[in-house]
DRENNULO-693579 format. One record per atom (N, C-alpha, C): residue number from 1; residue in three letters; atom name; x, y, z. Coordinates in nm, 2 decimals, padded with zeros to 4 digits. Example, Ala and Ser with C-alpha at 12.3 -4.5 7.8 and 13.67 -1.06 7.14 Angstrom:
DRENNULO-693579
SITE  nr rest atom     px     py     pz
SITE   1  ala    N  01.32 -00.57  00.78
SITE   1  ala   CA  01.23 -00.45  00.78
SITE   1  ala    C  01.32 -00.33  00.78
SITE   2  ser    N  01.28 -00.22  00.71
SITE   2  ser   CA  01.37 -00.11  00.71
SITE   2  ser    C  01.29  00.00  00.79
***
This chain:
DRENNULO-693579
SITE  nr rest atom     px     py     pz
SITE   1  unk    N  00.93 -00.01  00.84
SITE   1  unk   CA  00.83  00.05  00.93
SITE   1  unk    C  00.86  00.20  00.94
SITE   2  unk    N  00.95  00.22  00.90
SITE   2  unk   CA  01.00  00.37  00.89
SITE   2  unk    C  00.88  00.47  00.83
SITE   3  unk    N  00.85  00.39  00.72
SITE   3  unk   CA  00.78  00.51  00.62
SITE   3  unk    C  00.64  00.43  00.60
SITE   4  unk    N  00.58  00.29  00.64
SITE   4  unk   CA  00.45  00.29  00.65
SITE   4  unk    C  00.45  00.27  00.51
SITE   5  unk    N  00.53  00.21  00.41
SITE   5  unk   CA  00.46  00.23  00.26
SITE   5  unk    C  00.38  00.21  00.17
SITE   6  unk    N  00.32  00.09  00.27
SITE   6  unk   CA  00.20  00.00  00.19
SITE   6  unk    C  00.07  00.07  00.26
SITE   7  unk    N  00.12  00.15  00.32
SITE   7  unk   CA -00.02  00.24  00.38
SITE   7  unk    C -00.03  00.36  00.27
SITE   8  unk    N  00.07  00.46  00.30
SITE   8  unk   CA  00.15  00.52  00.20
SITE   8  unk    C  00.06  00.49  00.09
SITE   9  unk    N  00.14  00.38 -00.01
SITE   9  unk   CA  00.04  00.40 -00.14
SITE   9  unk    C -00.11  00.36 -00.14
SITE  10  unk    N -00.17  00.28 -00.01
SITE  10  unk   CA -00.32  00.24 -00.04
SITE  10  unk    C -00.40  00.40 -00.03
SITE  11  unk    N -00.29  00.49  00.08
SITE  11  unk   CA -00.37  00.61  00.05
SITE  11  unk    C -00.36  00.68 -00.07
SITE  12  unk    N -00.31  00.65 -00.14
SITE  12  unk   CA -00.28  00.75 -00.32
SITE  12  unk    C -00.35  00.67 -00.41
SITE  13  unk    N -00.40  00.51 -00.35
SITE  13  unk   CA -00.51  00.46 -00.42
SITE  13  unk    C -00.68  00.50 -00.38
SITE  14  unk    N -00.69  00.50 -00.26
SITE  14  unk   CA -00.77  00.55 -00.21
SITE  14  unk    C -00.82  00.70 -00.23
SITE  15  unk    N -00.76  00.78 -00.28
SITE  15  unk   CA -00.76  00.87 -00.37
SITE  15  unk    C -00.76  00.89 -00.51
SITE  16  unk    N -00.79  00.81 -00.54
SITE  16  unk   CA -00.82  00.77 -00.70
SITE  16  unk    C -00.72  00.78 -00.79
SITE  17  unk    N -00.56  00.79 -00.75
SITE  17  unk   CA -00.52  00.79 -00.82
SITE  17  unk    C -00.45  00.65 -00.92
SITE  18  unk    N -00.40  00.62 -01.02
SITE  18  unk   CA -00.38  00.51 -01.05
SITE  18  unk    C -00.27  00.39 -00.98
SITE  19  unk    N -00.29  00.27 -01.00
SITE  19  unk   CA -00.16  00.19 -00.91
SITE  19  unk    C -00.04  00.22 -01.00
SITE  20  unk    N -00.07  00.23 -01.14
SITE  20  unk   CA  00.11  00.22 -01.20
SITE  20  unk    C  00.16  00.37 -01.15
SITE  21  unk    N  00.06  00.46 -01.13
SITE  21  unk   CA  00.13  00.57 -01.06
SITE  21  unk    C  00.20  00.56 -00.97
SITE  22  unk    N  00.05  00.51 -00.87
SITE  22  unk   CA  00.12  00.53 -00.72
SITE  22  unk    C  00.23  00.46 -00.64
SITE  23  unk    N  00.27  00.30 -00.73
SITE  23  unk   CA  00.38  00.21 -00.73
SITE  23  unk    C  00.51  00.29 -00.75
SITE  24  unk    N  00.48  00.38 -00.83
SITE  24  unk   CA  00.61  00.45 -00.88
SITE  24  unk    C  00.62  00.59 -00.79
SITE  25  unk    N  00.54  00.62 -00.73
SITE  25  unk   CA  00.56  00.71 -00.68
SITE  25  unk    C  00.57  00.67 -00.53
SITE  26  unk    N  00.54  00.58 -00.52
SITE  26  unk   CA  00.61  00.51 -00.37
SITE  26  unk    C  00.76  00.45 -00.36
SITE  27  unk    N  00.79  00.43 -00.49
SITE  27  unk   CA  00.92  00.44 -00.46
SITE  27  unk    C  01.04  00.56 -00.54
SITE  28  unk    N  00.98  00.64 -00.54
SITE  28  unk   CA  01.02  00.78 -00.54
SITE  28  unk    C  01.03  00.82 -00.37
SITE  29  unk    N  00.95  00.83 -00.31
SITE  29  unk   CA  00.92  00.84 -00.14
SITE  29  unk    C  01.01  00.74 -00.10
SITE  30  unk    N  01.04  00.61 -00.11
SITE  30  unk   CA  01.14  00.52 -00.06
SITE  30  unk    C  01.25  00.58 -00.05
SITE  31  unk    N  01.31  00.63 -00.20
SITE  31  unk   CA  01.41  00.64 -00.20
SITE  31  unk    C  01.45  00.78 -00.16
SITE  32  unk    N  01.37  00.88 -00.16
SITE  32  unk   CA  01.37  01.05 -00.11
SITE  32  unk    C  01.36  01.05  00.04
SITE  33  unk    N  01.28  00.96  00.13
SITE  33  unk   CA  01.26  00.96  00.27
SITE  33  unk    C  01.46  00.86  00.38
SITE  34  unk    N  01.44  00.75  00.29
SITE  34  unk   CA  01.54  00.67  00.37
SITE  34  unk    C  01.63  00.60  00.27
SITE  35  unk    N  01.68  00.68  00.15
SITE  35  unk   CA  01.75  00.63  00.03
SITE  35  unk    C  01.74  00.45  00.04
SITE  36  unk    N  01.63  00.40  00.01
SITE  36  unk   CA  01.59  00.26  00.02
SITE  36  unk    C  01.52  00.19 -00.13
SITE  37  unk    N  01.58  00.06 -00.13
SITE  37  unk   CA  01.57  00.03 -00.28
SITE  37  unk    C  01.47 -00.11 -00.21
SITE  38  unk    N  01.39 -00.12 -00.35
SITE  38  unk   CA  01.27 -00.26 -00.31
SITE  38  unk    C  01.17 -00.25 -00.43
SITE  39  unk    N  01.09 -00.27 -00.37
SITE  39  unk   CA  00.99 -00.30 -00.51
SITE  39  unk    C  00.82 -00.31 -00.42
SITE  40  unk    N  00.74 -00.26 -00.53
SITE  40  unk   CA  00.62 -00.27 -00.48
SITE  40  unk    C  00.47 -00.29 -00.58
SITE  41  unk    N  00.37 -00.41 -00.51
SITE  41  unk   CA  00.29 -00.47 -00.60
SITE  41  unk    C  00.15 -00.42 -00.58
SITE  42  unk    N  00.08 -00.36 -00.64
SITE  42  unk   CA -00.04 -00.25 -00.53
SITE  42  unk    C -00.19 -00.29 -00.68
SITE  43  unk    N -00.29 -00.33 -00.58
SITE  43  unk   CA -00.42 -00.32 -00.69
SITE  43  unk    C -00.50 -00.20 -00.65
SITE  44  unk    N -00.58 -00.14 -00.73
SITE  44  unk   CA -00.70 -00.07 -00.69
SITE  44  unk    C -00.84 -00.17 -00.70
SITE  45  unk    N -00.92 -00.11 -00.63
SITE  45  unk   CA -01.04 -00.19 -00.59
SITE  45  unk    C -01.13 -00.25 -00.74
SITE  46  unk    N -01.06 -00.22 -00.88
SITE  46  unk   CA -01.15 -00.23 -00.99
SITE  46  unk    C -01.04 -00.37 -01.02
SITE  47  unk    N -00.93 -00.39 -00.93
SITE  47  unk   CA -00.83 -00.49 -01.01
SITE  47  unk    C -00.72 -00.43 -01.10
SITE  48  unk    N -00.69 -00.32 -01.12
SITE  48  unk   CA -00.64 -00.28 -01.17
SITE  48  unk    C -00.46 -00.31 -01.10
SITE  49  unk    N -00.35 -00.30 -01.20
SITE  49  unk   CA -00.24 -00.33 -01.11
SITE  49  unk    C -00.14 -00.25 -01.12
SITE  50  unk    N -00.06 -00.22 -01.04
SITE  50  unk   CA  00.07 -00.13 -01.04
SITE  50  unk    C  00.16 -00.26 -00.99
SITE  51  unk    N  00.27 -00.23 -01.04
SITE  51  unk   CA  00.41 -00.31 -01.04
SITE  51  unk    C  00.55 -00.16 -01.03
SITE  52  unk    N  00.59 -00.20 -00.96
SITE  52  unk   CA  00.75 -00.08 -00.97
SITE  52  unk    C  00.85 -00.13 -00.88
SITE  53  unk    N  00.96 -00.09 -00.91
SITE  53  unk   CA  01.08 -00.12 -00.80
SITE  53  unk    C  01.20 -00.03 -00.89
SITE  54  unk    N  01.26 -00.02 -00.76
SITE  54  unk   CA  01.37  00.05 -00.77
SITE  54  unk    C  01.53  00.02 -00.79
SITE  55  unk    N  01.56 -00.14 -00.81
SITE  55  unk   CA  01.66 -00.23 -00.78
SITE  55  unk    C  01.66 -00.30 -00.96
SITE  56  unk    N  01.76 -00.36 -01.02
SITE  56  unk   CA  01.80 -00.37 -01.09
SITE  56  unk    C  01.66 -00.48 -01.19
SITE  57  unk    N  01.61 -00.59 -01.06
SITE  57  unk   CA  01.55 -00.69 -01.06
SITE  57  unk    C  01.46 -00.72 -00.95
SITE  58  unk    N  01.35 -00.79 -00.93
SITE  58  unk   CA  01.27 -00.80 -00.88
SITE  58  unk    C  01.19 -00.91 -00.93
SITE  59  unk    N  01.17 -01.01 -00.91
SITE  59  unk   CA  01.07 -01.10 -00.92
SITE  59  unk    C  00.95 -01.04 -00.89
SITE  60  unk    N  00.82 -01.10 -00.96
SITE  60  unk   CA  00.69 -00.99 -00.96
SITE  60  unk    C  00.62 -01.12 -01.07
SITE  61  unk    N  00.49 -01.12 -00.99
SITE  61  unk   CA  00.39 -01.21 -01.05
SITE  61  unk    C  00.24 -01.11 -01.01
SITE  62  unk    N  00.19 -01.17 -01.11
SITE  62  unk   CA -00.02 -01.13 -01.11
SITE  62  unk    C -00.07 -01.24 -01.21
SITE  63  unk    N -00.20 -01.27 -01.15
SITE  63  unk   CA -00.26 -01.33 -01.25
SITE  63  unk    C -00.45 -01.30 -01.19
SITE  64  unk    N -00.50 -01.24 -01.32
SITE  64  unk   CA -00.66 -01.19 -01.33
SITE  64  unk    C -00.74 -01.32 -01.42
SITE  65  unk    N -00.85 -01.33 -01.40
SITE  65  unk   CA -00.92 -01.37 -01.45
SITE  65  unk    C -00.92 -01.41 -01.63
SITE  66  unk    N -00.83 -01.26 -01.66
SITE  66  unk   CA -00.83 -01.23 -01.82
SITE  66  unk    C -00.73 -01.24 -01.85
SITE  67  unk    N -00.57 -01.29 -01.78
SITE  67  unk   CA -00.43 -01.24 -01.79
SITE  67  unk    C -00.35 -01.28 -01.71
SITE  68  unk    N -00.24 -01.32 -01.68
SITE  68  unk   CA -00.12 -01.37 -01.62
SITE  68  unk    C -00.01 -01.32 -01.69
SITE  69  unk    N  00.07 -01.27 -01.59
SITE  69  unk   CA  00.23 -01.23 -01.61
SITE  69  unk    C  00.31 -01.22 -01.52
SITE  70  unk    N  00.43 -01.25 -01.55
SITE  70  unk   CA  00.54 -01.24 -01.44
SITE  70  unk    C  00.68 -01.25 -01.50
SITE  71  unk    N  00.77 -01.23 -01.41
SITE  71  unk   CA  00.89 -01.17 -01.43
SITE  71  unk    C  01.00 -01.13 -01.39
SITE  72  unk    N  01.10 -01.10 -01.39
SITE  72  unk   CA  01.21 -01.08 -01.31
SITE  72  unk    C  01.27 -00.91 -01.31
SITE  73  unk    N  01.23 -00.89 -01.44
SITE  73  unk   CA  01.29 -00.76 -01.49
SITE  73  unk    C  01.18 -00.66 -01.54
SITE  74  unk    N  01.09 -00.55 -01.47
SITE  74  unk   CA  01.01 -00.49 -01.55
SITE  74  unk    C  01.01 -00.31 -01.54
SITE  75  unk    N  01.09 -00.27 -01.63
SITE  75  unk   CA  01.10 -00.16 -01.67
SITE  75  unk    C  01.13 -00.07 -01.54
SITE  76  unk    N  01.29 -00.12 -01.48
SITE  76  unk   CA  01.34 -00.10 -01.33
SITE  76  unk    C  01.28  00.08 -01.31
SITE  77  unk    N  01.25  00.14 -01.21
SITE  77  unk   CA  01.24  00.26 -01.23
SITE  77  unk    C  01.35  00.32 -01.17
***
């Protein structure tokens, strides 16, 4: 509750910017505001997805109409 982060990034989506960005750049802010490690799963309104975390591992699932994936380990940032 410290830092609001899922607000945080809906507003950098809400701004058009992209989710693999703004995932990553929300935990850039995690870890610059309250040195805090986690992970975070964000769509934009088109479906589009962002995945990020900051911790070695992370469990993390999606599945679209066109696609399914999931995973334990993805490209830790």
């Amino acid at each position: 509750m410290k830092l609001v982060l899922a607000k945080w990034t809906a507003d950098r989506i809400a701004a058009g910017n992209l989710p693999e960005w703004s995932a990553k750049e929300a935990m850039n802010y995690l870890k610059q505001r309250v040195n805090g490690h986690g992970g975070i799963i964000v769509l934009d309104p088109q479906g589009h997805i962002g995945i990020a975390h900051n911790t070695p591992r992370m469990a993390w699932a999606y599945r679209t109409v066109k696609q399914q994936d999931a995973g334990v380990e993805r490209n830790p940032y």
